[in-house]
N, C-alpha and C positions, 0 to 999 in steps of 0.2 A: 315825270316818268313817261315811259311811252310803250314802246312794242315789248310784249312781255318774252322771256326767253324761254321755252318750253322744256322740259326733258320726260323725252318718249315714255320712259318706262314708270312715271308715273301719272298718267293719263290715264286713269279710269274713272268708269262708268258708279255713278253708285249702288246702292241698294237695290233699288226702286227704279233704277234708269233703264228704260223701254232703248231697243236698237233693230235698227234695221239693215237689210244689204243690199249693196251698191256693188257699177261696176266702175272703174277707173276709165276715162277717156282716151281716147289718143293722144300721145305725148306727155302725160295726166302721171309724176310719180306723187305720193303721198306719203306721210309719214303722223302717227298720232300726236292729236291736237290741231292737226291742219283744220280750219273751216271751209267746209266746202257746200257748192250748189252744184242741183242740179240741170246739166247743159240741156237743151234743146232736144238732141239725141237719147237723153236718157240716163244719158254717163255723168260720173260725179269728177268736179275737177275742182280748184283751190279758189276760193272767190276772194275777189278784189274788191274793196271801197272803191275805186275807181276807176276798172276796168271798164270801155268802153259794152263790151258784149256783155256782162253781168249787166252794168246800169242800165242797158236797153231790154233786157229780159226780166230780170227780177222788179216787182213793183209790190202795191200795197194791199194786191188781194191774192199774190201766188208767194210772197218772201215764206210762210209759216212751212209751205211745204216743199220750198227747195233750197231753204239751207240748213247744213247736217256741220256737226262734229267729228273728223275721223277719227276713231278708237284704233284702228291697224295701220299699220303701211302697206305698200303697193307699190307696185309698176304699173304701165297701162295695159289696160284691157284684167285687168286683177280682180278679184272682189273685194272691196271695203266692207267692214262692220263702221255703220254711221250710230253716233248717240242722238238719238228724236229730244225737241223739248218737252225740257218740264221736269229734267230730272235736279232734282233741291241740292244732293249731294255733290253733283261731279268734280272729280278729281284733275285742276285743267291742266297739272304740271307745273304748276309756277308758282310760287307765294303772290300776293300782294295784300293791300289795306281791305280788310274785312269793309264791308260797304261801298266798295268802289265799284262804279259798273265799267263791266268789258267791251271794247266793241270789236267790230272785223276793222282789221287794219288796210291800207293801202298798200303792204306788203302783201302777194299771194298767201292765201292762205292761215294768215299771222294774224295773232292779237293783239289789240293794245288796250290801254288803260287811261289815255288823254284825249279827247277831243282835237288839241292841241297839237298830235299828232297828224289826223287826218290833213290831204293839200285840199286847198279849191277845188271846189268840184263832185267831192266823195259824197258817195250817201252815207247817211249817217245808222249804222244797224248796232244797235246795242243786243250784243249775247247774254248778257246777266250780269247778277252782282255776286261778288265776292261774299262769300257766309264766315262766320265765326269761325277760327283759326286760319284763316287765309289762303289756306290752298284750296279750298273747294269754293265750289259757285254753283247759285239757283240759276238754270240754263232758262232762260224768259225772253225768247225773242222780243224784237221792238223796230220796227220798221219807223225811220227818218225822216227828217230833208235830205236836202244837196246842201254840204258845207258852203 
């Protein structure tokens, strides 16, 4: 398998899940379930496994506090609602295999569920694993290598 297929309207937060607000960047649309960081300026945009400007910004002592989960969509210059980690329950819109971990894809913004997926190059960030019944995930950031 690989990049998971998300659908908006079931993207939530759980019980328990802590959120915060963001604002969208320039050129920055978003739509829930996107993963995103935050850019230099301030603004939240769709992070990449291996976008040059992520990989040169985000590292192993700033990734916990600048990559978020969109819960909303957006234009730029918008406000997101971001899901903080650590929430056990969330809902990420997708089914997969109970225990499987997620990571940020090479696609903007997109998840996937294979390593296999990632190209040369990517950092490797695991967002969590899949819980018991398969649509929800323990959100547990995890900073990488480079594939």
């Amino acid at each position: 398998m690989s990049q998971l297929s998300l659908t908006a309207a079931n993207v939530l937060k759980g019980a328990n899940g802590q959120t915060s607000l963001g604002s969208l960047g320039a050129g920055i649309t978003a739509v829930q379930g996107d993963v995103m960081w935050r850019q230099e300026d301030g603004t939240w945009a769709q992070a990449d496994a291996n976008d040059a400007t992520f990989l040169s910004v985000i590292n192993i002592s700033n990734f916990q506090d600048r990559i978020r989960i969109a819960l909303t969509a957006g234009s730029p210059g918008q406000p997101v609602v971001l899901l903080e980690p650590g929430d056990q329950a969330f809902a990420f819109g997708a089914t997969d295999v109970s225990g499987n971990t997620l990571y940020l894809d090479d696609a903007a913004g997109k998840i996937c569920n294979a390593l296999s997926d990632l190209a040369s190059g990517s950092r490797v960030i695991a967002l969590g694993s899949v819980q018991t019944g398969a649509t929800t995930m323990f959100v547990d950031l995890s900073f990488g290598g480079i594939k």
